[in-house]
TORPA-235825 format. One record per residue: residue number from 1; x, y, z of N, C-alpha, C in turn; residue in one letter. Coordinates in steps of 0.05 Angstrom, whole numbers, plus 32768, in hexadecimal, padded with zeros to 4 digits. Each point is the difference from the previous one (the first is absolute). Example, Ala and Ser with C-alpha at 12.3 -4.5 7.8 and 13.67 -1.06 7.14 Angstrom:
BEGIN
REC     i    n.u    n.v    n.w   ca.u   ca.v   ca.w    c.u    c.v    c.w   aa
REC     1   8108   7F8E   809C   7FEE   8018   8000   8012   8018   8000    a
REC     2   7FF9   8015   7FF2   8010   8018   8001   7FF1   8016   800E    s
//
This chain:
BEGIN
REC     i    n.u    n.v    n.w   ca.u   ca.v   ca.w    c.u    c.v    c.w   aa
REC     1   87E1   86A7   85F1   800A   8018   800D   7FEB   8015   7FFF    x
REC     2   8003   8014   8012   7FE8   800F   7FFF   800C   8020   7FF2    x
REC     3   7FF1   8010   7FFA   8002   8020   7FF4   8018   800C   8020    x
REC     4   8016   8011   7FF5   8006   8009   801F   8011   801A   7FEC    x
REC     5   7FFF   8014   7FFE   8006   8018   8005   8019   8004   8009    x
REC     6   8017   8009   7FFA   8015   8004   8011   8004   8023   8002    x
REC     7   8012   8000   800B   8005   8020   800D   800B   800E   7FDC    x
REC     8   7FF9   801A   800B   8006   8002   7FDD   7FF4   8003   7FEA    x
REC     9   7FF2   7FEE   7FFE   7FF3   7FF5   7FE5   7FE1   8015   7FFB    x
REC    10   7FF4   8001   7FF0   7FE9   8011   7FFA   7FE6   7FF4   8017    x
REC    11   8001   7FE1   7FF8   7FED   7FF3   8016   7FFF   8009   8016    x
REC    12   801E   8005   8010   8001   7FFD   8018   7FF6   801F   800A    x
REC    13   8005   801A   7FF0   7FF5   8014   8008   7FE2   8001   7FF4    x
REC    14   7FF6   7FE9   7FF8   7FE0   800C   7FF6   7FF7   7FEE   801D    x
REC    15   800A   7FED   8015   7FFC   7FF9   8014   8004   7FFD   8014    x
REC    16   8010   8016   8001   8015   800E   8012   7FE6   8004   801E    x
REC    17   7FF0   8007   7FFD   7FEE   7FFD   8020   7FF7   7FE7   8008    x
REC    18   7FF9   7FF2   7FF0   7FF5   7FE4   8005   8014   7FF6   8009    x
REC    19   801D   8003   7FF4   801C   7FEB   8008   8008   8009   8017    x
REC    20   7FFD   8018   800A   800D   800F   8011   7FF1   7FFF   8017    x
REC    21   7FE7   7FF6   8006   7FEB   7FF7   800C   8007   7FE6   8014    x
REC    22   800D   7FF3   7FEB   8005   7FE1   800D   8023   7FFF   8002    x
REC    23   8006   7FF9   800B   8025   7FF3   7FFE   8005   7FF0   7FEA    x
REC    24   800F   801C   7FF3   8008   7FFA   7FE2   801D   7FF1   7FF9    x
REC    25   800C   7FF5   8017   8011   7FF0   8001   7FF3   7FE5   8001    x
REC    26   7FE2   7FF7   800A   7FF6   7FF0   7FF6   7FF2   7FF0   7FE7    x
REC    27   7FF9   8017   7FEA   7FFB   7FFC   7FF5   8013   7FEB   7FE3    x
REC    28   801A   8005   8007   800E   7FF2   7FEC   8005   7FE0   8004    x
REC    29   7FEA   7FF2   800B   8004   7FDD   7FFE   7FEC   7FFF   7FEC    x
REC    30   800E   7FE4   7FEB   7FFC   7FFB   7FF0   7FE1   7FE8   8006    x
REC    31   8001   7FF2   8017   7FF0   7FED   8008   7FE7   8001   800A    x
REC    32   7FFE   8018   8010   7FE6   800B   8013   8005   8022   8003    x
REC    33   7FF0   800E   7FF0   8000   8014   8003   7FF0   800F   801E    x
REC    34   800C   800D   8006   7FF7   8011   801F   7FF4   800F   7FF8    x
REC    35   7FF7   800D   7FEC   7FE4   800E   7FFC   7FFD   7FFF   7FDF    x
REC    36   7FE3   8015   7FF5   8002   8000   7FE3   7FF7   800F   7FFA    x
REC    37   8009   8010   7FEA   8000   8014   7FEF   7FE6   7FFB   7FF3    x
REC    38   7FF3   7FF0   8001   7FE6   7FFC   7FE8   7FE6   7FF6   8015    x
REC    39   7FEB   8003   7FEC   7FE7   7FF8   800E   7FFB   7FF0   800D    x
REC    40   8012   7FED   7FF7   8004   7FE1   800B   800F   7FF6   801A    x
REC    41   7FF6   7FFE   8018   800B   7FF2   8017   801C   7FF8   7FFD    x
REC    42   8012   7FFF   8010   8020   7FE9   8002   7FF8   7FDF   7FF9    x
REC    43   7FED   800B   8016   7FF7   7FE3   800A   7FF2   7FEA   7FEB    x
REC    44   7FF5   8014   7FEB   7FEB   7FF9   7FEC   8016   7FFD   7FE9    x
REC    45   8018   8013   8000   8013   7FF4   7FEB   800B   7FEE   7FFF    x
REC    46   800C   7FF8   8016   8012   7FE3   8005   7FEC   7FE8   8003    x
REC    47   7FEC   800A   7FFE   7FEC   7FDE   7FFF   7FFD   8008   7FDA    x
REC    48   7FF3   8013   7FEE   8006   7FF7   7FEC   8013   7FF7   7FF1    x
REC    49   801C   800C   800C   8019   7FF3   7FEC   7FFD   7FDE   8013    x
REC    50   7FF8   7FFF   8016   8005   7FE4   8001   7FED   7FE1   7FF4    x
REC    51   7FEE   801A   7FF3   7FEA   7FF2   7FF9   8013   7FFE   7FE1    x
REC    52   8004   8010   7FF8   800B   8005   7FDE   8019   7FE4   8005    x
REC    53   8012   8000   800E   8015   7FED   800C   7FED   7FE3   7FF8    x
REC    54   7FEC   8000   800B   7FF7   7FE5   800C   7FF6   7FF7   7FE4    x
REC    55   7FF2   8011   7FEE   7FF2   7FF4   7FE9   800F   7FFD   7FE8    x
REC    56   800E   8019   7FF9   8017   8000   7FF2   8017   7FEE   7FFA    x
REC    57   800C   8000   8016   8026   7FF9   7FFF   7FF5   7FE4   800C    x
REC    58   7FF2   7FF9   8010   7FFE   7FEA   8009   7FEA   7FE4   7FE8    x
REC    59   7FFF   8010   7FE9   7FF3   7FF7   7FF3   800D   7FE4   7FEC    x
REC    60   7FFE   7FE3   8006   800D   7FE9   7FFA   800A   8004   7FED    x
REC    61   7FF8   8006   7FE6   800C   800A   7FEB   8018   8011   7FFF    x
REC    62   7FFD   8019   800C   8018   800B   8005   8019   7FFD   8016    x
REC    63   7FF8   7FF6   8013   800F   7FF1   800C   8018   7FF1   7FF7    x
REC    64   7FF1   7FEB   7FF0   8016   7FE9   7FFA   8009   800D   7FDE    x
REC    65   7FF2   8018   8000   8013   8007   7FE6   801B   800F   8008    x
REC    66   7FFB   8006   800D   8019   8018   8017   8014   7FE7   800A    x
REC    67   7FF6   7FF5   800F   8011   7FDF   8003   8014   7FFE   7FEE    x
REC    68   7FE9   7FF0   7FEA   8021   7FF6   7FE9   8006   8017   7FF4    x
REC    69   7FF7   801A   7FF9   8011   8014   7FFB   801F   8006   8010    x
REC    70   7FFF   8004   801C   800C   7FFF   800C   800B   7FF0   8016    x
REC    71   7FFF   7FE2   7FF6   8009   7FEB   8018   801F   8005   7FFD    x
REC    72   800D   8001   7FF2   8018   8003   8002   8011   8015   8017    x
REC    73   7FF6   8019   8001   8006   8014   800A   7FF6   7FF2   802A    x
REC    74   7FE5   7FF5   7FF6   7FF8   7FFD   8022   801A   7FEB   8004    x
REC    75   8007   7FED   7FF2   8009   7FE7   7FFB   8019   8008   8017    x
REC    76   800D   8019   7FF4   8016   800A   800A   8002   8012   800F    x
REC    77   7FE3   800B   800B   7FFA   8018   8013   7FF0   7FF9   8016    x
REC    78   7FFE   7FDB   8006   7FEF   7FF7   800F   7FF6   8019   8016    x
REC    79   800C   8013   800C   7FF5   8003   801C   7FF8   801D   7FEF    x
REC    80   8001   800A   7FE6   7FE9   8014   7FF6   7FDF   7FEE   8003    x
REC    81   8001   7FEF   7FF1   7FE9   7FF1   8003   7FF6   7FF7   8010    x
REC    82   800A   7FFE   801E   7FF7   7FFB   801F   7FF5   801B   8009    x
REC    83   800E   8017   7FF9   7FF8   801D   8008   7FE6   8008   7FEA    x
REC    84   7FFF   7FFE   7FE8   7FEA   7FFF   7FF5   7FE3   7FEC   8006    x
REC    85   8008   7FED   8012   7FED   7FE8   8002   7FFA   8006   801C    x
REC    86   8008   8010   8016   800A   800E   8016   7FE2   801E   8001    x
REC    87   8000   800C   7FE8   7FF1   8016   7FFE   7FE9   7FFB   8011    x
REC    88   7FF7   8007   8010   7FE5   800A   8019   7FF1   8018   7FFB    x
REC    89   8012   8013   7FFF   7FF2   801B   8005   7FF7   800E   7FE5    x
REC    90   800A   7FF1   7FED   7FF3   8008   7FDF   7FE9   7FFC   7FFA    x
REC    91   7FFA   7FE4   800E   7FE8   7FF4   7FFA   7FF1   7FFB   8014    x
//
């Protein structure tokens, strides 16, 4: 998930021109941010978390530890684990 500021909050008035700049009804998806508050590109964020995704969580080891941690739960939530196996735009 990325940094997001809501209406309100101390953040949101220390970025109150930058937010107010762009359509700040955009800014609250959790998947692909429509702009960014930091030095760092959108575009440049969602390729590192998908990079962090890819080395990380996809890592054999943790994988199949998450598995038998939780086969039971997928066991009985088959179509959570189709929607998790489903993910595109995370990674």
């Amino acid at each position: 998930h990325f940094y997001t500021p809501y209406p309100g909050s101390p953040a949101w008035e220390k970025y109150r021109d930058q937010i107010l700049a762009h359509n700040p009804k955009k800014m609250f998806h959790y998947a692909t941010p429509a702009f960014s508050l930091a030095e760092v590109s959108s575009a440049e964020l969602v390729r590192l978390r998908s990079n962090f995704y890819r080395r990380y969580i996809f890592r054999p080891g943790f994988a199949l530890n998450h598995l038998r941690r939780h086969a039971a739960f997928y066991w009985h939530n088959p179509d959570i684990l189709w929607s998790l196996l489903g993910i595109r735009k995370v990674l």
